[in-house]
C-alpha positions in Angstrom: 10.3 10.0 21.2 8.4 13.3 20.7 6.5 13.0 17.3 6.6 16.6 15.3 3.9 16.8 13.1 4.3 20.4 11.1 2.2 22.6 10.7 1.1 22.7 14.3 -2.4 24.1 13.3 -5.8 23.2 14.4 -5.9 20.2 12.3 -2.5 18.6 13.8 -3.0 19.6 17.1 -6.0 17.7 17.0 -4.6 14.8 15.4 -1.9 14.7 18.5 -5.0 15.3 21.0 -5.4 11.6 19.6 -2.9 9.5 18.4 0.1 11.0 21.4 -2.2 13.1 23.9 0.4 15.6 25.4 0.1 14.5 29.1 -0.8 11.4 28.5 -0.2 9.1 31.4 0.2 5.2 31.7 -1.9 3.4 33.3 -0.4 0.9 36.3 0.0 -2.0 34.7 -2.4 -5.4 35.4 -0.1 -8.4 37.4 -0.2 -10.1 33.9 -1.5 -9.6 30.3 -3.0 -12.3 28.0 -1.5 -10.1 25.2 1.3 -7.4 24.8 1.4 -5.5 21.7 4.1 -3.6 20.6 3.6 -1.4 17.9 0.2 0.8 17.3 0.1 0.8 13.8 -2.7 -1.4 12.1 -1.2 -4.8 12.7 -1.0 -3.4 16.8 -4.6 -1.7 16.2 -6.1 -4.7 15.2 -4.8 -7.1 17.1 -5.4 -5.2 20.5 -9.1 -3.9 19.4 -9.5 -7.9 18.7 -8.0 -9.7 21.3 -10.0 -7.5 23.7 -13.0 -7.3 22.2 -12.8 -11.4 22.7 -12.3 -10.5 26.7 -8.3 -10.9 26.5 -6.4 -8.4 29.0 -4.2 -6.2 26.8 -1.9 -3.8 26.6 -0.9 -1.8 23.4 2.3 0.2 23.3 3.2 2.6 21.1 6.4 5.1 21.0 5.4 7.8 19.0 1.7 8.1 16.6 -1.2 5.9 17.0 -2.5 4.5 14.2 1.2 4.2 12.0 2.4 4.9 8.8 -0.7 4.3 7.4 -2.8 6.7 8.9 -0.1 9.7 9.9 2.0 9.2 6.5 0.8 6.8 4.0 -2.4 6.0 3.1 -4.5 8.7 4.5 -2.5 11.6 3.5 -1.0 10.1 0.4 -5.1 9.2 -1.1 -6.0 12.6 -0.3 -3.5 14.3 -2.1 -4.1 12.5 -4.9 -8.0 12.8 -4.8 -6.9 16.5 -5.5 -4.7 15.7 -8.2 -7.0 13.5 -9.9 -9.4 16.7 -9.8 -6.6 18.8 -10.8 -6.0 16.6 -14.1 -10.0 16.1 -14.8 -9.9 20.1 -14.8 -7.1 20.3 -17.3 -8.6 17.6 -19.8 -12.0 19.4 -18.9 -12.0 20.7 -22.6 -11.8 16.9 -24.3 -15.1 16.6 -22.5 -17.0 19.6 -23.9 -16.6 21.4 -21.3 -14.5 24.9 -20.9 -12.3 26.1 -18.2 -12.3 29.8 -18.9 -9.3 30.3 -16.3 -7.8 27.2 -16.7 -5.7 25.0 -14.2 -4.9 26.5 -10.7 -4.0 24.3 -7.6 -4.0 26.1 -4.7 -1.7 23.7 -2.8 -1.8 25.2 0.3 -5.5 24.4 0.6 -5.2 20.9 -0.9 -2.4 20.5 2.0 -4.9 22.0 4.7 -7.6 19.4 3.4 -5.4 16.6 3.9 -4.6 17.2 7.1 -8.3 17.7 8.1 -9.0 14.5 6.4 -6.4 12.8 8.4 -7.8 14.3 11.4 -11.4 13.4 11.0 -10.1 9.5 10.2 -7.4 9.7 13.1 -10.7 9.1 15.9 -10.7 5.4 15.1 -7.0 5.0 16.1 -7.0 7.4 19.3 -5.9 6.4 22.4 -9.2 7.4 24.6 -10.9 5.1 22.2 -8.7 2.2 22.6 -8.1 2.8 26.0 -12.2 4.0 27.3 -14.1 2.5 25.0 -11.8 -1.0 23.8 -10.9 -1.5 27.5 -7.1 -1.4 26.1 -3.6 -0.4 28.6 -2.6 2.5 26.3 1.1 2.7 26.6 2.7 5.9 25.2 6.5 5.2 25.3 9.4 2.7 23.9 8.9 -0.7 24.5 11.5 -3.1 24.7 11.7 -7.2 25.9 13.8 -7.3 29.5 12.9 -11.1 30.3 11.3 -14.3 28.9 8.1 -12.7 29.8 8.5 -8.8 30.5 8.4 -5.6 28.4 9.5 -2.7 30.2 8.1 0.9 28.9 9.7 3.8 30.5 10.5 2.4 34.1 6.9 0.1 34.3 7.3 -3.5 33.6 4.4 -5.1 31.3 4.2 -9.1 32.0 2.8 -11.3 29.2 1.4 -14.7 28.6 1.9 -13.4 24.8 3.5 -10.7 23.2 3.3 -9.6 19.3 5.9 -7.2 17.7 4.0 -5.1 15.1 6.4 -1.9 15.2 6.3 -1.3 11.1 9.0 0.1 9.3 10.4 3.4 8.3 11.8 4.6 4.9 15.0 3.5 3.6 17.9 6.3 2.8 20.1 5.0 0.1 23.9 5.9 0.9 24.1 8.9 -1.7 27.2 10.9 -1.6 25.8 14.7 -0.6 22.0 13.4 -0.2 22.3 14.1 3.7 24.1 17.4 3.3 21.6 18.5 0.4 18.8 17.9 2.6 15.2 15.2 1.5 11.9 14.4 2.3 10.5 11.0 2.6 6.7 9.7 3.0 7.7 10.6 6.6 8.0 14.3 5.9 6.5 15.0 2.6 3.2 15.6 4.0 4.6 18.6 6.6 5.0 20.4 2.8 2.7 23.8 2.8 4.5 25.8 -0.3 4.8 24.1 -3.8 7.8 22.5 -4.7 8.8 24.3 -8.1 11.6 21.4 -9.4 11.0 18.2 -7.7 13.1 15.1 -7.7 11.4 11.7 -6.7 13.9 8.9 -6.3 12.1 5.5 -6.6 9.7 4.1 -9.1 7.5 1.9 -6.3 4.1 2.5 -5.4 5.0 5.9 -3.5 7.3 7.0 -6.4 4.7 7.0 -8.9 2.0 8.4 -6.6 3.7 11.1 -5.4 5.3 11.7 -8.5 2.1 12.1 -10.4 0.3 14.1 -7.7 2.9 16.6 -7.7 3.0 17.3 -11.3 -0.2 17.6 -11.4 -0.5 20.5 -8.8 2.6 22.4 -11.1 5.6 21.1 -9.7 8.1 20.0 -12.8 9.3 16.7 -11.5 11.9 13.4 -12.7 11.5 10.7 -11.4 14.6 8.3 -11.0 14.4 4.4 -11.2 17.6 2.3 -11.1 15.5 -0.6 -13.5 14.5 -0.8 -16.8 10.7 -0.8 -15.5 9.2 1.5 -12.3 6.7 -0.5 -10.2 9.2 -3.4 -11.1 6.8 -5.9 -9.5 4.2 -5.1 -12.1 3.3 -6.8 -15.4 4.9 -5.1 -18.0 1.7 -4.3 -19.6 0.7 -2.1 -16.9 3.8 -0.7 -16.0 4.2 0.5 -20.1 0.6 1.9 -20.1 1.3 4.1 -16.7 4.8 4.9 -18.2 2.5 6.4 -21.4 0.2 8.5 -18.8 3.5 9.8 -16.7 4.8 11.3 -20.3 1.5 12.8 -21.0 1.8 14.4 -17.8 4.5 16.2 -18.1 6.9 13.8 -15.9 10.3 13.5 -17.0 10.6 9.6 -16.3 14.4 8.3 -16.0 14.9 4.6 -16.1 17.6 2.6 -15.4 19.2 5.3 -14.3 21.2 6.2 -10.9 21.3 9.5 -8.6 25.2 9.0 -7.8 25.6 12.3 -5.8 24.2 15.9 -5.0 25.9 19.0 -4.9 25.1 22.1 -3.0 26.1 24.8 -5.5 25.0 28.6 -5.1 22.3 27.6 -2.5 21.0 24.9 -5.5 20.7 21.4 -5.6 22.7 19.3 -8.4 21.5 15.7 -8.5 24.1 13.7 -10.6 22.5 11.5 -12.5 24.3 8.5 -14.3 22.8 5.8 -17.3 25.0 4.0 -19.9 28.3 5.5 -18.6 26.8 8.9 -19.3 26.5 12.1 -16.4 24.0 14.4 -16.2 22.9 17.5 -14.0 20.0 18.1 -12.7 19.4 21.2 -10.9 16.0 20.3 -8.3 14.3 22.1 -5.3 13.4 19.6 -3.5 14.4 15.5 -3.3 11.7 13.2 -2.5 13.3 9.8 -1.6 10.9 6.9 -2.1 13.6 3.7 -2.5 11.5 1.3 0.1 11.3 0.2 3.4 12.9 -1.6 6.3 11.7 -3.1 9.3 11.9 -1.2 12.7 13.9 -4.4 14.8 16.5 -2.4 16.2 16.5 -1.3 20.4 13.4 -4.4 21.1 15.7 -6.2 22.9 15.1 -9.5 20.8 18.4 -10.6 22.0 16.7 -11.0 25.3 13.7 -13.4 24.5 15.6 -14.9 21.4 14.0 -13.8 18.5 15.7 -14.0 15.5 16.0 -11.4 12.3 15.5 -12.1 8.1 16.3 -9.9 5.6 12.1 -9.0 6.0 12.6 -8.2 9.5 11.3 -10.5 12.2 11.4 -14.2 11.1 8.2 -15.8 11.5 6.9 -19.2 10.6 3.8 -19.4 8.2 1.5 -18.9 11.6 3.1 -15.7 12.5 4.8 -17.0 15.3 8.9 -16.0 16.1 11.8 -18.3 16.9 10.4 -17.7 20.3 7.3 -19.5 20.6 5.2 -17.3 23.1 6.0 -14.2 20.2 4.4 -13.5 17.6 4.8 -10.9 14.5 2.6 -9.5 12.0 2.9 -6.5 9.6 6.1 -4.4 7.7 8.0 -5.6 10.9 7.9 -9.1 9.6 6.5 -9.7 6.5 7.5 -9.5 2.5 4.1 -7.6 1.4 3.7 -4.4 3.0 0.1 -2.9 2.9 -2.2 -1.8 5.4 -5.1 -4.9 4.6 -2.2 -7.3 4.6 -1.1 -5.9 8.1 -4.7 -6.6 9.2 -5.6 -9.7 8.1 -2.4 -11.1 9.3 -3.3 -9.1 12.8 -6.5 -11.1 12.9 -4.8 -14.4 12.3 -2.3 -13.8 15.1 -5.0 -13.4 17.7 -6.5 -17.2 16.8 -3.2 -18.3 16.6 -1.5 -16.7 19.8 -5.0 -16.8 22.4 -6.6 -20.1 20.8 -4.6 -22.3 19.3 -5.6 -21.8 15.8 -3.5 -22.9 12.9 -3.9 -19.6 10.7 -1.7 -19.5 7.7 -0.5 -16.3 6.3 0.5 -18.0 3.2 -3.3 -19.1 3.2 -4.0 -14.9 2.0 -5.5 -14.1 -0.7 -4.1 -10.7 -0.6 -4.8 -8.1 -3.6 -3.0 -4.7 -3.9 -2.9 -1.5 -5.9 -1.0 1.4 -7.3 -3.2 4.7 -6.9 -2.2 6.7 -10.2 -4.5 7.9 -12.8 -4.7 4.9 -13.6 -4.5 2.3 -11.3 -2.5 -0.5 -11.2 -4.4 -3.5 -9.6 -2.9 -7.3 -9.0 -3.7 -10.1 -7.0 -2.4 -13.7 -7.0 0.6 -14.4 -9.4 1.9 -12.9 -12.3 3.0 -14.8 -15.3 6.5 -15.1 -14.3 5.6 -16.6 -11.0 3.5 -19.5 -12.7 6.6 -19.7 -15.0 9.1 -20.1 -12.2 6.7 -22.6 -10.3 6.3 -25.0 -13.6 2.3 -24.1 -13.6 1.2 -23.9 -17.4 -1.4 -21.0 -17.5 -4.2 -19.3 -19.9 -4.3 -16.0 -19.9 -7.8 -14.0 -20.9 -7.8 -10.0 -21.4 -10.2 -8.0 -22.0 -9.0 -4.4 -23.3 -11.1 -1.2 -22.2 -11.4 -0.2 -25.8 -13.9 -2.3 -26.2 -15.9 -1.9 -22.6 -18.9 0.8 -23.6 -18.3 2.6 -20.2 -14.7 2.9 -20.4 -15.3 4.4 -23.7 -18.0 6.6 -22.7 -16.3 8.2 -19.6 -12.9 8.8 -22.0 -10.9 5.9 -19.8 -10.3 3.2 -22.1 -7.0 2.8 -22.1 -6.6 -0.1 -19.4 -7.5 -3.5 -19.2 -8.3 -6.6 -17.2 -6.2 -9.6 -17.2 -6.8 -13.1 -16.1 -4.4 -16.3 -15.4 -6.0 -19.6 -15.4 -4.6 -23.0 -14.7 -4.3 -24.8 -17.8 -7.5 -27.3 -18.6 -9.3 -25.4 -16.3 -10.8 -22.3 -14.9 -9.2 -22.0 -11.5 -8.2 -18.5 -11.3 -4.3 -18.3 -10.3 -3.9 -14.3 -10.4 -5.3 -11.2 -12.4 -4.2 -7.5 -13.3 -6.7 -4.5 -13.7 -5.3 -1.2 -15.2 -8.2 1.2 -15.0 -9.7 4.3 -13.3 -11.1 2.5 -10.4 -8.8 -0.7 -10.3 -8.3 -0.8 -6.8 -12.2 -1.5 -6.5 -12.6 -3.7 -9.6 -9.5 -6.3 -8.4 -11.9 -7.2 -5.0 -14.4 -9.0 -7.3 -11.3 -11.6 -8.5 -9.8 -11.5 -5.1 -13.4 -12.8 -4.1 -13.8 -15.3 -6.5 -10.0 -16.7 -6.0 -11.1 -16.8 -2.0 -14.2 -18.8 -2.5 -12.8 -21.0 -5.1 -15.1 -19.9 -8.0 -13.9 -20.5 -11.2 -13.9 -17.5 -14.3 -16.1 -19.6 -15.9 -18.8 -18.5 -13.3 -18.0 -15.0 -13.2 -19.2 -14.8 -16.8 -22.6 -15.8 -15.4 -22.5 -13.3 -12.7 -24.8 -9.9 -14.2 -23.1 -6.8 -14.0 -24.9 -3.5 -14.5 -24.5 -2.2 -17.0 -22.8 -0.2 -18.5 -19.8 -0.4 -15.9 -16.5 -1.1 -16.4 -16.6 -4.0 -14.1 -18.4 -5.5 -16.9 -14.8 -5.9 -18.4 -14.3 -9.0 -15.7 -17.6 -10.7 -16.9 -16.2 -10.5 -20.6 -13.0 -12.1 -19.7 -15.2 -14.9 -18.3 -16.9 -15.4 -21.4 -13.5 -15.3 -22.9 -12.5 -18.2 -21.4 -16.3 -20.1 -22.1 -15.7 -19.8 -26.0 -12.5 -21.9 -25.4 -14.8 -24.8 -24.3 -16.7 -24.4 -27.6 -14.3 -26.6 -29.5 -14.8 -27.4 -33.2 -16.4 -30.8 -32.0 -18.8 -29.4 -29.9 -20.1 -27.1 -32.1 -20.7 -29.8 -34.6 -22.6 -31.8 -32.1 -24.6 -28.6 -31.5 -25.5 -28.3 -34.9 -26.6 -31.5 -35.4 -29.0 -31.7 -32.9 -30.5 -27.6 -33.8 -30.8 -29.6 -37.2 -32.5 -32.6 -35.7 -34.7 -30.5 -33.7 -36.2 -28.5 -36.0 
């Protein structure tokens, strides 16, 4: 496969130079590998830079871009666009903070574009091929892999044999079956970032995680955008809390949010797009520039040759046990190929559990994760552990603490206090079951729970743990001494006062 990366300036050419090095030749393989990855996204990354760092001989195969989704067209691009359109909206609200804009808001896209790409660039060095391959001691194969024998990969003509093999090939984005969407023409996460003009009408179909984010960055460099989400909620996952508070920022954008609505076709009508759109038995046309389609994932299974080693398929891709491991025992899995929570720190923690469990025996469990995740809007949406409805559905009676930004002095100071931090305890206790965070910085305030919940500390300690102040971390400690004046019942305080009495 011959990856196209557009433009082809300096920035991508470089980025090729390492993640697909045009000439780039295999090396002959070794008789026989401890480990053979397929897939060099960061579940592949990781577990090749880790199983040979440990002295395993490895080989890493990869068909088209080093380093995945994640770095060619996910997380790298996607946070620097949106580091420019959180700029972009500080500018415009620039005046609510005393300070004046003479010229107002002008994005200059193609430059925010040209930075991205440079970013990407500059990041791509960790995931290279030299590096793996002359500095990580890794067999770099550029080329489709695909299982020929109970212990053999072939990759274009040379045969890889393996005392272990993992399947990390990732997923790619999912087209819903739209009548005229094909014709019309799309872009997905996979293509968005090859954009150098401005979309003027953009139409984002999906209200996940790359929905929102590219839906907000978007209208935030100019572009008029709807967004289109079959449910009543976007980021359906989400407490509802969250999700309405992000809903509230979208409208003050400017985005024309649709819910529980339906794109049934799209029409090609005097060289313009006409998405159909369809709620409550009602039609409506939208006339757009460009569709964005951002309706999820799916696993890349297809053309491995599982058939050959036996390894069997779920609806999340390959079927693995709760150590990783395949219907074939000598195969392991981690990543979007296999596993229901798709993120880039999931991918490599589960990498790192497959090489214990694959080279040394080890019993890793991937249900043993503690894995948080967020939502990278303005602001963010951060969770980890359960929600309420999952301690509903699982019988677990909960407390639930929250601590609204209103009151947190930074929050209030910087202009960000709509938000807040949310806590779910076990009932009678203070085990920490799960927590949201809506707020600027989220996605660095959630790591603090995600700790705690880890190590087993209980919110009761974290309202002894001293913040600086003032942050808006300080919002976690508060919640912590939420839950302490539960323990001040009526009968203890009595108590109290009767000995302050005594003792004076």
């Amino acid at each position: 496969m011959s990856p196209e990366l557009h433009p082809l300036d300096e920035h991508n050419e470089a980025l090729l130079a390492n993640v697909h090095p045009p000439g780039w030749k295999n090396p002959e393989p070794a008789a026989r590998y401890n480990l053979v990855v397929l897939g060099a996204g960061t579940a592949g990354l990781v577990t090749a830079a880790g199983a040979a760092g440990l002295g395993a001989r490895v080989a890493l195969v990869e068909q088209s871009l080093m380093g995945g989704d994640c770095l060619n067209v996910g997380c790298v691009p996607s946070k620097s666009l949106l580091r420019s359109a959180h700029v972009a909206g500080e500018v415009r609200d620039a005046a609510s903070y005393g300070v004046r804009v003479p010229s107002g808001t002008r994005v200059d896209f193609a430059a925010v574009m040209e930075r991205m790409r440079a970013v990407r660039r500059r990041i791509s060095t960790n995931d290279s091929a030299h590096r793996f391959s002359d500095e990580l001691g890794v067999d770099v194969f550029l080329g489709r892999g695909r299982f020929t024998g109970a212990d053999e990969i072939d990759v274009e003509g040379a045969t890889l044999r393996f005392k272990k093999a993992v399947i990390a090939t990732g997923g790619r984005a999912v087209v819903p079956p739209i009548e005229g969407l094909r014709e019309a023409g799309f872009l997905t996460n996979e293509t968005v970032f090859n954009l150098t003009e401005l979309p003027r009408r953009l139409l984002v179909l999906g209200g996940g995680p790359i929905g929102c984010e590219l839906s907000q960055a978007f209208r935030r460099f100019g572009s008029e955008v709807t967004m289109v989400e079959m449910g009543p909620q976007f980021l359906s996952r989400e407490d509802p809390d969250a999700a309405r508070i992000l809903y509230d920022a979208f409208v003050t954008d400017g985005i024309d949010v649709r819910l529980d609505t339906q794109l049934v076709r799209v029409e090609l009508r005097d060289g313009e797009r006409l998405c159909i759109l369809e709620r409550g038995g009602e039609s409506e046309s939208v006339p757009v520039d460009t569709i964005v389609v951002g309706a999820g994932r799916a696993p890349n299974v297809e053309d491995l040759g599982l058939e050959n080693v036996g390894v069997e398929t779920s609806r999340f891709g390959i079927q693995v046990d709760d150590h990783l491991r395949t219907t074939n025992r000598r195969i392991f899995a981690a990543g979007d190929v296999c596993m229901e929570t798709r993120f880039t720190h999931a991918a490599d923690f589960a990498a790192r559990a497959v090489i214990q469990n694959a080279l040394f025996f080890g019993r890793k469990k991937l249900s043993a994760l503690t894995i948080p995740w967020c939502t990278y809007t303005h602001p963010e949406i951060a969770h980890v552990g359960m929600y309420e409805r999952d301690a509903a559905t699982r019988g677990i009676e909960i407390d639930t603490f929250t601590r609204e930004l209103r009151d947190v002095d930074r929050a209030i100071a910087e202009g960000d206090d709509v938000g807040f931090v949310k806590i779910h305890v076990k009932k009678g206790g203070d085990q920490i079951l799960g927590a949201t965070i809506v707020a600027r910085h989220a996605g660095e305030m959630i790591s603090e729970v995600s700790v705690a919940m880890a190590g087993g500390v209980g919110l009761s300690k974290l309202s002894a743990v001293i913040h600086p102040y003032p942050t808006q971390a300080e919002a976690i400690r508060q919640v912590g001494d939420a839950y302490n004046r539960t323990r001040l019942t009526p009968r203890v305080k009595r108590l109290f006062a009767l000995f302050l009495r005594w003792s004076r």
